[in-house]
mmCIF file of the C-alpha atoms, coordinates in Angstrom:
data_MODEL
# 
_entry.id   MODEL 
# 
loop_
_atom_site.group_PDB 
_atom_site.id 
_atom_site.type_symbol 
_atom_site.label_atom_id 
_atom_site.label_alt_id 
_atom_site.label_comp_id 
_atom_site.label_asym_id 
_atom_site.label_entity_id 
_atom_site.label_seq_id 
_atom_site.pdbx_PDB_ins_code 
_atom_site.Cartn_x 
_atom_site.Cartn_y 
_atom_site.Cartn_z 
_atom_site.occupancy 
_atom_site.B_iso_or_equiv 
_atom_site.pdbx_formal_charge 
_atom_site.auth_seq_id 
_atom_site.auth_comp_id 
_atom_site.auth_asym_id 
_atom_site.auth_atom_id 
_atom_site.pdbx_PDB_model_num 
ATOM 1   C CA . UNK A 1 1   ? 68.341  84.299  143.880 1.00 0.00 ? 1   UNK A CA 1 
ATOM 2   C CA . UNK A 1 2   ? 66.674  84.041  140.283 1.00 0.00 ? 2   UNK A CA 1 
ATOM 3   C CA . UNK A 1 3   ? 68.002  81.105  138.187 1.00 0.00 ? 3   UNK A CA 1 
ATOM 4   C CA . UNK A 1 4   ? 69.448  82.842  134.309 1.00 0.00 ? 4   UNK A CA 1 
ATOM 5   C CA . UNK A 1 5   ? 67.878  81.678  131.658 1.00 0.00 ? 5   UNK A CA 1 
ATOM 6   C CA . UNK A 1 6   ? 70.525  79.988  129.855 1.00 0.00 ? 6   UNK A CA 1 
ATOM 7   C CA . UNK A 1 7   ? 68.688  81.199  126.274 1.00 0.00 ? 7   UNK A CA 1 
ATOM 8   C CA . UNK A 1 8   ? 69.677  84.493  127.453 1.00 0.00 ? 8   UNK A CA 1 
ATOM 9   C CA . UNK A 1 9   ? 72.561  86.807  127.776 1.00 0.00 ? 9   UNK A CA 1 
ATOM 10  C CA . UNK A 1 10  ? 73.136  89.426  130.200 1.00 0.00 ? 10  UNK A CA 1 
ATOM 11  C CA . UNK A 1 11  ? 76.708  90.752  129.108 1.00 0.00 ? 11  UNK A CA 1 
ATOM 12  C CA . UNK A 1 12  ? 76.627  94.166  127.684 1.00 0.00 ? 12  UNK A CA 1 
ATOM 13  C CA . UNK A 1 13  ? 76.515  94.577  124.350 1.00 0.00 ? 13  UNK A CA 1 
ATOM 14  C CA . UNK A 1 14  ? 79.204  95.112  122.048 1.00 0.00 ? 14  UNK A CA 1 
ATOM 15  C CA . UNK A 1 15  ? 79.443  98.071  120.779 1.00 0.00 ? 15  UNK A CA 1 
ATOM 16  C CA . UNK A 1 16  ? 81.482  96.757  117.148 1.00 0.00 ? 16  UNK A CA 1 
ATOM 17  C CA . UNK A 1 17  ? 78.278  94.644  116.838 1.00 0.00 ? 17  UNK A CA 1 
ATOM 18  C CA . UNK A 1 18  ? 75.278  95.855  114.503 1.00 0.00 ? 18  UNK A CA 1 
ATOM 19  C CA . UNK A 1 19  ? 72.162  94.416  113.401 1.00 0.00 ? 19  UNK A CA 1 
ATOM 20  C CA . UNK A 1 20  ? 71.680  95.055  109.346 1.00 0.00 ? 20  UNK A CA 1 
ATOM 21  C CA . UNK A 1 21  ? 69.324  93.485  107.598 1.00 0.00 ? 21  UNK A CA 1 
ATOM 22  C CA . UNK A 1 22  ? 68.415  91.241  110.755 1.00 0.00 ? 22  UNK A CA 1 
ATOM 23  C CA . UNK A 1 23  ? 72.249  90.004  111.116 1.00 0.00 ? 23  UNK A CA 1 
ATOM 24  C CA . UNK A 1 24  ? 74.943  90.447  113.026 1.00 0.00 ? 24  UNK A CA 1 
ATOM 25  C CA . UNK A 1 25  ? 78.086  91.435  111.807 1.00 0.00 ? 25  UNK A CA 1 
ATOM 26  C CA . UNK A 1 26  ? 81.057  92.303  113.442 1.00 0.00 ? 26  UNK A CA 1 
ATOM 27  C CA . UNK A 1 27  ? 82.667  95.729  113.077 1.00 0.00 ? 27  UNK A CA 1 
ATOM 28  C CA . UNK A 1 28  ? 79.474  97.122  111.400 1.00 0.00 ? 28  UNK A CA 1 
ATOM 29  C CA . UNK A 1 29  ? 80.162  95.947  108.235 1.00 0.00 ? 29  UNK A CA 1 
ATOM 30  C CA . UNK A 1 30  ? 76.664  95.645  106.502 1.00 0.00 ? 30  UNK A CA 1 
ATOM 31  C CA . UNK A 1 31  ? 75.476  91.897  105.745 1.00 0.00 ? 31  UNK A CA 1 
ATOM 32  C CA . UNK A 1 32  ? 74.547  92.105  101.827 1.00 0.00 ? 32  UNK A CA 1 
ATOM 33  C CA . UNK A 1 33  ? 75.732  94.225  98.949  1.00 0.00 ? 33  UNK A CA 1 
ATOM 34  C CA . UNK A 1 34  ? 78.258  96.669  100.060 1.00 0.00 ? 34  UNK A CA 1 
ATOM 35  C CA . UNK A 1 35  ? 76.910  100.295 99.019  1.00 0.00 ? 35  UNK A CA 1 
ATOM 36  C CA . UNK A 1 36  ? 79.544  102.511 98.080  1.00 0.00 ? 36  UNK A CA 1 
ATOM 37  C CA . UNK A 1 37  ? 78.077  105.768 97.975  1.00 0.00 ? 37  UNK A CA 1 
ATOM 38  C CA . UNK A 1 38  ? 75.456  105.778 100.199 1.00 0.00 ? 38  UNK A CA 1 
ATOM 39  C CA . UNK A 1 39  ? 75.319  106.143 103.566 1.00 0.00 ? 39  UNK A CA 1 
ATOM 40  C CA . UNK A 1 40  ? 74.037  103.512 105.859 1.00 0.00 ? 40  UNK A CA 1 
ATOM 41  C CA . UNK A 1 41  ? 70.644  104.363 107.365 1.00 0.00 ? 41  UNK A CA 1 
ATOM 42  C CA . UNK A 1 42  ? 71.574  104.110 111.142 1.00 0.00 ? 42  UNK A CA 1 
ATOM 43  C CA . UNK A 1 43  ? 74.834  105.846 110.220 1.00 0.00 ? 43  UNK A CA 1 
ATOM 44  C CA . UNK A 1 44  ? 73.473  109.476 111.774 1.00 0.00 ? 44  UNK A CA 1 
ATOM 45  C CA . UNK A 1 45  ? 74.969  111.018 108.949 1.00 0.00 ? 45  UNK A CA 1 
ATOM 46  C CA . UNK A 1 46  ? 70.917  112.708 107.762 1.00 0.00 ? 46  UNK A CA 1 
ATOM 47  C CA . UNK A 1 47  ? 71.807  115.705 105.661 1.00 0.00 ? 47  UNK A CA 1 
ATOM 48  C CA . UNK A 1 48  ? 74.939  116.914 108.482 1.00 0.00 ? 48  UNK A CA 1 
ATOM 49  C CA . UNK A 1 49  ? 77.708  118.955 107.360 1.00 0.00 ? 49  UNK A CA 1 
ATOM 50  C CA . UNK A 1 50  ? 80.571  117.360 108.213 1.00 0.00 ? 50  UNK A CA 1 
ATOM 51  C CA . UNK A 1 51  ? 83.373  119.415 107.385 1.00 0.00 ? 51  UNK A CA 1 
ATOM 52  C CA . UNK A 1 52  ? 86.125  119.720 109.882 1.00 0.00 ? 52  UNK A CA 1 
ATOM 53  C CA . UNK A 1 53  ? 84.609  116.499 111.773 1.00 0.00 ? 53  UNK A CA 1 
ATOM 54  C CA . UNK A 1 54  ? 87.618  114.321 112.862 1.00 0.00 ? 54  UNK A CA 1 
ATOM 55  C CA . UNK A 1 55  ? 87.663  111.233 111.087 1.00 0.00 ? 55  UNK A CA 1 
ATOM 56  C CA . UNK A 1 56  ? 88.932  107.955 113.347 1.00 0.00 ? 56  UNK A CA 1 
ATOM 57  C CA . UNK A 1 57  ? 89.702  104.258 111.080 1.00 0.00 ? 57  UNK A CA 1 
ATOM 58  C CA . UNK A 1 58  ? 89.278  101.256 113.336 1.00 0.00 ? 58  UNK A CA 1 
ATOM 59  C CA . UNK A 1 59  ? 92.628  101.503 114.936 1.00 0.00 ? 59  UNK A CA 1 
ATOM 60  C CA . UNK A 1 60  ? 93.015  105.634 114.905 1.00 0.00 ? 60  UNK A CA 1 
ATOM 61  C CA . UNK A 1 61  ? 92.721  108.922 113.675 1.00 0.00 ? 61  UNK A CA 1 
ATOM 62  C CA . UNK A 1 62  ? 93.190  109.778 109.976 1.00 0.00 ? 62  UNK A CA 1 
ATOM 63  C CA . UNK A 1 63  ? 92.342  113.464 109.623 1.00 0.00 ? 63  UNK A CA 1 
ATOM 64  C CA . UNK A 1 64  ? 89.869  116.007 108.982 1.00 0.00 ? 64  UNK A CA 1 
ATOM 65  C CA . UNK A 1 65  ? 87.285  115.896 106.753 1.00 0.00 ? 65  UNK A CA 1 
ATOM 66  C CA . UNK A 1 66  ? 88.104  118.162 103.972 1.00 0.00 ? 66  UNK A CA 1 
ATOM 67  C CA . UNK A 1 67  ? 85.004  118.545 102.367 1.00 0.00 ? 67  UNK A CA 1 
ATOM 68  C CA . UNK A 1 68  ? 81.855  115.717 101.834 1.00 0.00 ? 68  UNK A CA 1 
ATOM 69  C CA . UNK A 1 69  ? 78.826  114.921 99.379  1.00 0.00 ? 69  UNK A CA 1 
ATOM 70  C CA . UNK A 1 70  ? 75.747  113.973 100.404 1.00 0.00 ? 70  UNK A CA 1 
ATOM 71  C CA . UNK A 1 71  ? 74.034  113.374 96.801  1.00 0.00 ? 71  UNK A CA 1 
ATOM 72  C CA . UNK A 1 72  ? 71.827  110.435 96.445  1.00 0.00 ? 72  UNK A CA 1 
ATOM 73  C CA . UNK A 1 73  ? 74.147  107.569 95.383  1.00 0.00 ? 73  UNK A CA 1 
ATOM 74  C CA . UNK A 1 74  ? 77.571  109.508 95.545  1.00 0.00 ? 74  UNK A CA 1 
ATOM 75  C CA . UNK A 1 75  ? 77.824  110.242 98.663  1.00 0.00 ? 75  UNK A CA 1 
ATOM 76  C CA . UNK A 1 76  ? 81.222  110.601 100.082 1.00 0.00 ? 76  UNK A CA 1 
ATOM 77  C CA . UNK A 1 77  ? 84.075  112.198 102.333 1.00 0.00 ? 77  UNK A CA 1 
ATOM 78  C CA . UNK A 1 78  ? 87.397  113.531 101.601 1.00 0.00 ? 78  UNK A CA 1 
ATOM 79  C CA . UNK A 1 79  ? 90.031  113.736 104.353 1.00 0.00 ? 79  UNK A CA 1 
ATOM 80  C CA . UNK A 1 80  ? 93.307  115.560 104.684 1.00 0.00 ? 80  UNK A CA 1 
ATOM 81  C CA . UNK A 1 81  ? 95.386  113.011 106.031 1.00 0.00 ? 81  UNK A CA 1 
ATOM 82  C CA . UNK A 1 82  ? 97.943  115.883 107.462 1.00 0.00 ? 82  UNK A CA 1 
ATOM 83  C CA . UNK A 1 83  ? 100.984 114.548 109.020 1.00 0.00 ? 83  UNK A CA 1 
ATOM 84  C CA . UNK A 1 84  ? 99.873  111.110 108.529 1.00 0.00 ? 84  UNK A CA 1 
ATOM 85  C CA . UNK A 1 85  ? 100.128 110.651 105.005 1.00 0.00 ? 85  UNK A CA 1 
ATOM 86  C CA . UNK A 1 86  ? 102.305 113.840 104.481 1.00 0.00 ? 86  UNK A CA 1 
ATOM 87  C CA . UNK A 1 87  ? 99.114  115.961 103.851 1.00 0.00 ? 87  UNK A CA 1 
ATOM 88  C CA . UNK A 1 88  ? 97.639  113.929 101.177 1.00 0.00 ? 88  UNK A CA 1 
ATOM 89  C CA . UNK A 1 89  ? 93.713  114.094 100.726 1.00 0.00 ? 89  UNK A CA 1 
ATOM 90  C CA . UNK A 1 90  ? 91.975  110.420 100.650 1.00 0.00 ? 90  UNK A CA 1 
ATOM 91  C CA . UNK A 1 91  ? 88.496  110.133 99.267  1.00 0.00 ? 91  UNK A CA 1 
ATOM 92  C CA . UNK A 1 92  ? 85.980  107.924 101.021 1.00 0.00 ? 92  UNK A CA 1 
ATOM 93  C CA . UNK A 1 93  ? 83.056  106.528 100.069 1.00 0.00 ? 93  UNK A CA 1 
ATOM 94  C CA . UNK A 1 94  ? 79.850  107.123 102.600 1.00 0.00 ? 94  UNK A CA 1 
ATOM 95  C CA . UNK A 1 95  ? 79.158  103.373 102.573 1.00 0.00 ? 95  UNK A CA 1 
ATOM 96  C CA . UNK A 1 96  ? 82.691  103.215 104.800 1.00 0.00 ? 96  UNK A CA 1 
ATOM 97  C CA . UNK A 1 97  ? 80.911  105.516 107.523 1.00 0.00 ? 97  UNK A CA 1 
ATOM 98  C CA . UNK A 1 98  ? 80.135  103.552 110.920 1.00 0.00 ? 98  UNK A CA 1 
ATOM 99  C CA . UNK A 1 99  ? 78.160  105.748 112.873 1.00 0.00 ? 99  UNK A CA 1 
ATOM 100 C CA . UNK A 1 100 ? 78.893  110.132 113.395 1.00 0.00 ? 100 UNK A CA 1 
ATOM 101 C CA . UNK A 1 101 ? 79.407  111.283 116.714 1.00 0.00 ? 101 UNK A CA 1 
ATOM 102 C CA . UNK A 1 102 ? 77.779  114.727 116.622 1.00 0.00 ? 102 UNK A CA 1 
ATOM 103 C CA . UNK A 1 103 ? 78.651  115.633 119.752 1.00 0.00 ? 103 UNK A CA 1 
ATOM 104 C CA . UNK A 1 104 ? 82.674  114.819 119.771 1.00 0.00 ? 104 UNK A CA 1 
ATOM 105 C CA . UNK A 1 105 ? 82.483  116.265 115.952 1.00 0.00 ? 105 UNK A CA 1 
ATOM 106 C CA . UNK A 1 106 ? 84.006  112.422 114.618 1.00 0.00 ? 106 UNK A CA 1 
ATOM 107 C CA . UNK A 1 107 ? 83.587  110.283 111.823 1.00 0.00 ? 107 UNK A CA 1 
ATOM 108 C CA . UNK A 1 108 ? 83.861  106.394 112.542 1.00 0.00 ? 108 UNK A CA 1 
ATOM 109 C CA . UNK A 1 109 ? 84.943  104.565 109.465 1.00 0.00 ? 109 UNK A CA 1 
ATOM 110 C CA . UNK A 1 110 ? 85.209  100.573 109.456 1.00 0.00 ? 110 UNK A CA 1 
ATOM 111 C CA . UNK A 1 111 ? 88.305  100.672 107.824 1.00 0.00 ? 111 UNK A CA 1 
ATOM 112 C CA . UNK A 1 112 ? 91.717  100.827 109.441 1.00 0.00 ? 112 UNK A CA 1 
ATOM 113 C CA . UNK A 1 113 ? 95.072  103.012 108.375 1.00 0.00 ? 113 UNK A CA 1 
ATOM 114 C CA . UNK A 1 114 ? 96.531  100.373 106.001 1.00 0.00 ? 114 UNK A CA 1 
ATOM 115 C CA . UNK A 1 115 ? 93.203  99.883  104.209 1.00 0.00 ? 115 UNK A CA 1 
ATOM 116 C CA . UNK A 1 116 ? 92.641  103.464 103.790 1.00 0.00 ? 116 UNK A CA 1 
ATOM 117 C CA . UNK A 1 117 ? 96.401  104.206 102.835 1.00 0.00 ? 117 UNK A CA 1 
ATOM 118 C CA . UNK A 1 118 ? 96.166  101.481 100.596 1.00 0.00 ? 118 UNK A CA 1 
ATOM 119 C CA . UNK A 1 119 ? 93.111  102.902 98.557  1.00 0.00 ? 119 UNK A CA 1 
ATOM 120 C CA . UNK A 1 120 ? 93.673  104.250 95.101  1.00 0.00 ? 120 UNK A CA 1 
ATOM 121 C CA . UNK A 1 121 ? 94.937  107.636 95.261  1.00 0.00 ? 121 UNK A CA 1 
ATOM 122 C CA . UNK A 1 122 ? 92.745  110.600 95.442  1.00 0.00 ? 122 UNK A CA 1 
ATOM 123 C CA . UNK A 1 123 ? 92.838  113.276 92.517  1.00 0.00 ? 123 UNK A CA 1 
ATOM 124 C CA . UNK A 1 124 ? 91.020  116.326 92.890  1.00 0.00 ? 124 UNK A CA 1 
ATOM 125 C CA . UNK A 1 125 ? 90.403  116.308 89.287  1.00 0.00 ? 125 UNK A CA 1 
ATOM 126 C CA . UNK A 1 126 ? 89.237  112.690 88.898  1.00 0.00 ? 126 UNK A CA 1 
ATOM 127 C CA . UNK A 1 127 ? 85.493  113.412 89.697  1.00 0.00 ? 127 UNK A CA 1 
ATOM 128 C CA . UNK A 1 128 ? 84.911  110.494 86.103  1.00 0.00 ? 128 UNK A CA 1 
ATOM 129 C CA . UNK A 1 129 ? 83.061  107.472 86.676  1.00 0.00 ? 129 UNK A CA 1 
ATOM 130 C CA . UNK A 1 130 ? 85.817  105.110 85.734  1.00 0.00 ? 130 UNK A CA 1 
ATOM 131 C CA . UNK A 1 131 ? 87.729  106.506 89.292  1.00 0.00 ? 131 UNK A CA 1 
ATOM 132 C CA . UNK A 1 132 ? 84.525  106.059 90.933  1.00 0.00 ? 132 UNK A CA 1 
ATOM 133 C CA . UNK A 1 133 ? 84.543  102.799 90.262  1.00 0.00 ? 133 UNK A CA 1 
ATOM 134 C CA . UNK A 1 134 ? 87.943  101.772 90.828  1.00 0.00 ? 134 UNK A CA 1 
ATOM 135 C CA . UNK A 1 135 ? 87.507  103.654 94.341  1.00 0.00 ? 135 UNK A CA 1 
ATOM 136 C CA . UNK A 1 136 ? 84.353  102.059 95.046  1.00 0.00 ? 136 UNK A CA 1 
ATOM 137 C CA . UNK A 1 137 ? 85.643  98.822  93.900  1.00 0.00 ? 137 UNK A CA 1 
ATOM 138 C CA . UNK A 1 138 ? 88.767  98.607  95.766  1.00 0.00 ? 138 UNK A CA 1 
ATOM 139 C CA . UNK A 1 139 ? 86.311  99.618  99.270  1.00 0.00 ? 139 UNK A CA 1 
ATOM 140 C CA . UNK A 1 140 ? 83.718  96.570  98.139  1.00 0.00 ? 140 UNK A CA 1 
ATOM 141 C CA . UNK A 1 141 ? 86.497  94.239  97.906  1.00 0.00 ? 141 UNK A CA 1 
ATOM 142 C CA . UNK A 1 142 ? 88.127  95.146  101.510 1.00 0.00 ? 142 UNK A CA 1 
ATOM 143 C CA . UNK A 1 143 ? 84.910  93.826  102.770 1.00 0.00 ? 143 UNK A CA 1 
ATOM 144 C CA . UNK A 1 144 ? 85.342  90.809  101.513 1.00 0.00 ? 144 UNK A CA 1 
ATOM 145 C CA . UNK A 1 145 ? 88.833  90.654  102.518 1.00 0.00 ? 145 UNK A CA 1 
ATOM 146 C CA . UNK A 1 146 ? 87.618  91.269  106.480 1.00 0.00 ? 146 UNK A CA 1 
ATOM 147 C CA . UNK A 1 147 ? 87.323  88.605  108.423 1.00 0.00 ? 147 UNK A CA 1 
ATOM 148 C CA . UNK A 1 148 ? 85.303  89.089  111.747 1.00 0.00 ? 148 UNK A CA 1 
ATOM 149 C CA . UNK A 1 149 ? 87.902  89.335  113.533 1.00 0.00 ? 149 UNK A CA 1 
ATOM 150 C CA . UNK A 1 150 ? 88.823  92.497  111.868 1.00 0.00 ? 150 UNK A CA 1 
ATOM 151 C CA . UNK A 1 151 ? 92.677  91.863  109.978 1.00 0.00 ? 151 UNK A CA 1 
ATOM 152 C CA . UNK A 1 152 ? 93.270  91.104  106.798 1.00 0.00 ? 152 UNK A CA 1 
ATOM 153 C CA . UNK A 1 153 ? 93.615  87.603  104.846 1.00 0.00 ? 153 UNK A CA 1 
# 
């Protein structure tokens, strides 16, 4: 029997684990500046239309997605909740994506239900900058407020 290199791990890896910027990081949450509206590189978003892709938060499904944006820099998603928050629409920003499951047509998003429900409130007509901000804003700061083990402070 071969001795294991104690240097060396042979558990499989975990799948909530992701190497960004040559770091790992629990839950995928990118290691640096959060970026807001633009979707993360290994994300496997590349120009899809995702409309009516499922969308799941950390700890279940959310919705639909509604309709998205892929422009450079304000990129983002917009979900009807349905039942869950009595058919309200949420906005998200692409930086929130995980990783897109083409094949099961579903959205991973490293946020969970209260985060998301929690997130200033989506208005159709509010395409200004300030919202933007505020949206984009309130998703930098629930990085921050993520420990690794995924709950809140």
């Amino acid at each position: 029997m071969d001795r294991l290199d104690p240097n060396t791990t042979n558990a499989t890896p975990d799948p909530q684990l992701r190497a960004v910027d040559q770091s790992v990081v629990a839950g995928g949450t990118p290691a640096g500046a959060f970026d807001a509206w633009s979707y993360r590189d290994d994300a496997g978003v590349a120009g899809a239309n995702l409309v009516g892709y499922k969308v799941e938060a950390s700890d279940g499904s959310i919705g639909k997605i509604d309709s998205d944006s892929s422009e450079v820099n304000a990129s983002y998603l917009v979900v009807d909740t349905g039942p869950w928050i009595f058919g309200k629409k949420v906005m998200l920003p692409a930086g929130t994506v995980n990783h897109v499951d083409h094949e099961e047509q579903k959205v991973y998003v490293d946020r969970n239900k209260d985060q998301i429900k929690a997130a200033p409130e989506y208005d159709e007509t509010a395409t200004d900058p300030a919202y933007r901000d505020k949206l984009g804003g309130y998703y930098d700061d629930t990085y921050s407020a993520t420990p690794p083990g995924g709950g809140l402070r």
